[in-house]
Each structure stands twice: as C-alpha cells, then as structure tokens.
C-alpha positions as CSV (number, residue, x, y, z in Angstrom):
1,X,-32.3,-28.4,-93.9
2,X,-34.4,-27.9,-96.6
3,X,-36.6,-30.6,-96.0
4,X,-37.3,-28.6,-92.6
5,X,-37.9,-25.3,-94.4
6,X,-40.4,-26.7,-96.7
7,X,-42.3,-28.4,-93.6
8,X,-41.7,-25.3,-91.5
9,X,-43.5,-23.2,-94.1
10,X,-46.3,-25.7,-94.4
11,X,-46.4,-26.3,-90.8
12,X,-46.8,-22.4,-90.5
13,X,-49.4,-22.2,-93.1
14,X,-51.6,-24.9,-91.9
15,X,-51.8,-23.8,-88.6
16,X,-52.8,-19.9,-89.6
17,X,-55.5,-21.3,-91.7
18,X,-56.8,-23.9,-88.8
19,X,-56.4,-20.6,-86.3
20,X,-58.6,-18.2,-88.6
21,X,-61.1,-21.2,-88.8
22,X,-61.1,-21.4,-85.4
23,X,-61.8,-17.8,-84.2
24,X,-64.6,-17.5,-87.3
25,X,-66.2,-20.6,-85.2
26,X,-66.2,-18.4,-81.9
27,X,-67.4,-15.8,-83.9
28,X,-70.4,-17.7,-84.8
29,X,-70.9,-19.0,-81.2
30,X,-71.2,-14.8,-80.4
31,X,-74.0,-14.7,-83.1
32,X,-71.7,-12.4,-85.2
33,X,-72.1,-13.9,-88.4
34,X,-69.4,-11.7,-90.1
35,X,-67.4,-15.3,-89.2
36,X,-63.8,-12.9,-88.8
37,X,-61.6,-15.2,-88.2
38,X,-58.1,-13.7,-86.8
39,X,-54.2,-14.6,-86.2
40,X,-51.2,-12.8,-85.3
41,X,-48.1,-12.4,-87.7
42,X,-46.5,-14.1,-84.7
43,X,-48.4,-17.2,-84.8
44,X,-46.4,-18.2,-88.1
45,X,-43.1,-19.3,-86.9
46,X,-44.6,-20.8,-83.8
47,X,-47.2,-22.7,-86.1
48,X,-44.4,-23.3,-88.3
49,X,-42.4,-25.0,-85.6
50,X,-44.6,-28.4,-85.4
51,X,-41.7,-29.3,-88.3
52,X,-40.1,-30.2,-85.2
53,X,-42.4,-32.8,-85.4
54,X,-41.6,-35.0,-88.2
55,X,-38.5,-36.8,-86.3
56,X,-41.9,-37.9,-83.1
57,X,-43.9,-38.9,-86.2
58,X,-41.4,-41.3,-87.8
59,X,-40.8,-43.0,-83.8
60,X,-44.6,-43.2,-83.3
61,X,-45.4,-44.6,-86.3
62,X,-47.3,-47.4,-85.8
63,X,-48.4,-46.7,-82.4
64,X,-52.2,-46.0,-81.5
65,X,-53.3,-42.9,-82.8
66,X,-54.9,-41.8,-79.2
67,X,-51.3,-42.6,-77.8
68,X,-50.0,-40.3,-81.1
69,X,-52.3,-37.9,-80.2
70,X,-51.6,-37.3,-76.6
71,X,-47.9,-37.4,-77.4
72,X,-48.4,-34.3,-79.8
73,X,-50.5,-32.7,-77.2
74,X,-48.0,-32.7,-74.8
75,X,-45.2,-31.5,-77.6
76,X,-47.9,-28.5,-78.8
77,X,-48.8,-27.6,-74.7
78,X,-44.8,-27.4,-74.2
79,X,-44.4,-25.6,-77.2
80,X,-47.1,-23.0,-76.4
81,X,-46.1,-22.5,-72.6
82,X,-42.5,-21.9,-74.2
83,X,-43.5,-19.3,-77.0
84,X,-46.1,-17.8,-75.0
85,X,-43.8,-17.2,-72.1
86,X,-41.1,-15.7,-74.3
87,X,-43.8,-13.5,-76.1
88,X,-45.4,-12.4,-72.9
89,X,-41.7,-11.0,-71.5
90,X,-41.9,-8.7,-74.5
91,X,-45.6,-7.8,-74.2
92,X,-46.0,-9.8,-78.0
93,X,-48.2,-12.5,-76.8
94,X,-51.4,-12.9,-79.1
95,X,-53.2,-14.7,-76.6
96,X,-54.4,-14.5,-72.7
97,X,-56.0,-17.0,-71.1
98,X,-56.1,-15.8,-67.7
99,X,-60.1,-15.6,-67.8
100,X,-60.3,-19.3,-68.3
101,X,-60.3,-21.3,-65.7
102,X,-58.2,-23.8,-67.2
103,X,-55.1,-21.9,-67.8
104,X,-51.6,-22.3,-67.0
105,X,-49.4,-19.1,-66.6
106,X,-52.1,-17.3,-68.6
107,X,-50.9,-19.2,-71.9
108,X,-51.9,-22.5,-71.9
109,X,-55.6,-23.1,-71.6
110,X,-55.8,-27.0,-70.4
111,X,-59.7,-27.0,-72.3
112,X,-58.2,-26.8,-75.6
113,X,-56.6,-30.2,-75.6
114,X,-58.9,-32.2,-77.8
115,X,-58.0,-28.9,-80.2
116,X,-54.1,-29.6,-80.4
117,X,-54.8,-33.4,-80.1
118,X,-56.3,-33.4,-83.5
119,X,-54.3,-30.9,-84.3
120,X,-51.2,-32.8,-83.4
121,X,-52.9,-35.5,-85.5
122,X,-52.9,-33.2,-88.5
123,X,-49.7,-32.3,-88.6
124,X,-48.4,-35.5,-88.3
125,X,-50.4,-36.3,-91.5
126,X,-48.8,-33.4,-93.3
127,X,-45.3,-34.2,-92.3
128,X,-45.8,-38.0,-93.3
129,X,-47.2,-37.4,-96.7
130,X,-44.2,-34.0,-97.5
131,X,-41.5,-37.0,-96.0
132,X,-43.3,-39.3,-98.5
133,X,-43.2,-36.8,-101.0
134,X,-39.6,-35.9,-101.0
C-alpha cells in the first residue's frame, strides 16, 4: 500500500506537470505568448491513478514498446471515459471535447492518442525506476 501511495503521488504529479506543459503549448499555437499553462485540482487523483499501472508494466515487460504503448493507451482512454463520465454527472469535468470531431461522449478525444501513448510510455518509466528504487 505504500508502494502505491508513493506511485500515486508521483503518478499525480507527473501528469499535472505534463498537462500545464501541454496547455502552455496550445497557448503558444494561439500566439499568446504568456505560455499559461492550466489543470484542474481534479486532474490529480485521476493523474495519480496511472499507479494502477505498475502491475501492466511488470506483464509487458519485455514486449515491444509500440505494443506497450498501445496497451497504456487503451488503459489511459478507459480511464478517462471512466472519470470523465463520473465528473460530468456532477458538472466537475475539466474538460469537453464535444467541438472535436474525434470525441467520444464529449470526454475522450480519439486525436490525442499519440499524447497518452507517450504518455503511457512515461509512466511506465516512472513506475519501473520507483519499483527499482524501493
């Protein structure tokens, strides 16, 4: 349990940081050069749940990274539709994707795959080297 807490936190972490990189970068493509990055108190825990994670990364390992990354994709899109969904019920959700045309339910967008596939790829790293670690 405490091996989860500690990957949960840095799970959680990670993916604020890689989020408020992320919106700076749209910022930039809108030509505001104020680069505000933004996230949602709410995008913690749901960041901090690719701890869930570390049990796929120990099966996969060894496995084609492309084959890892898809994998993780899949895990992230569940794990967004889920939260997103849950979040939306209590008008919480950060995000709406209904203007892309790639969305499902308004809380997945299908274009940001190659995003959680390195993401994915990240986390697994992270895990592997905090498993390695303790």
């Amino acid at each position: 349990m405490k091996n989860f807490l500690h990957n949960f936190i840095h799970c959680g972490l990670l993916g604020w940081c890689l989020e408020i990189l992320f919106t700076a970068f749209h910022s930039f493509r809108r030509r505001d050069f104020k680069l505000s990055g933004i996230t949602s108190v709410w995008m913690f825990p749901i960041y901090g749940m690719a701890a869930l994670l570390a049990p796929v990364s120990r099966l996969l390992k060894g496995k084609n990274f492309i084959f890892r990354g898809f994998v993780y994709t899949g895990i992230i899109f569940l794990g967004e539709f889920i939260s997103g969904i849950l979040l939306r019920k209590k008008d919480l959700c950060p995000w709406n994707y209904e203007k892309s045309r790639w969305n499902i339910g308004k809380v997945i967008r299908l274009d940001y795959a190659p995003c959680w596939f390195l993401s994915g790829l990240l986390f697994e790293r992270l895990l592997m080297e905090n498993d390695r670690l303790s």
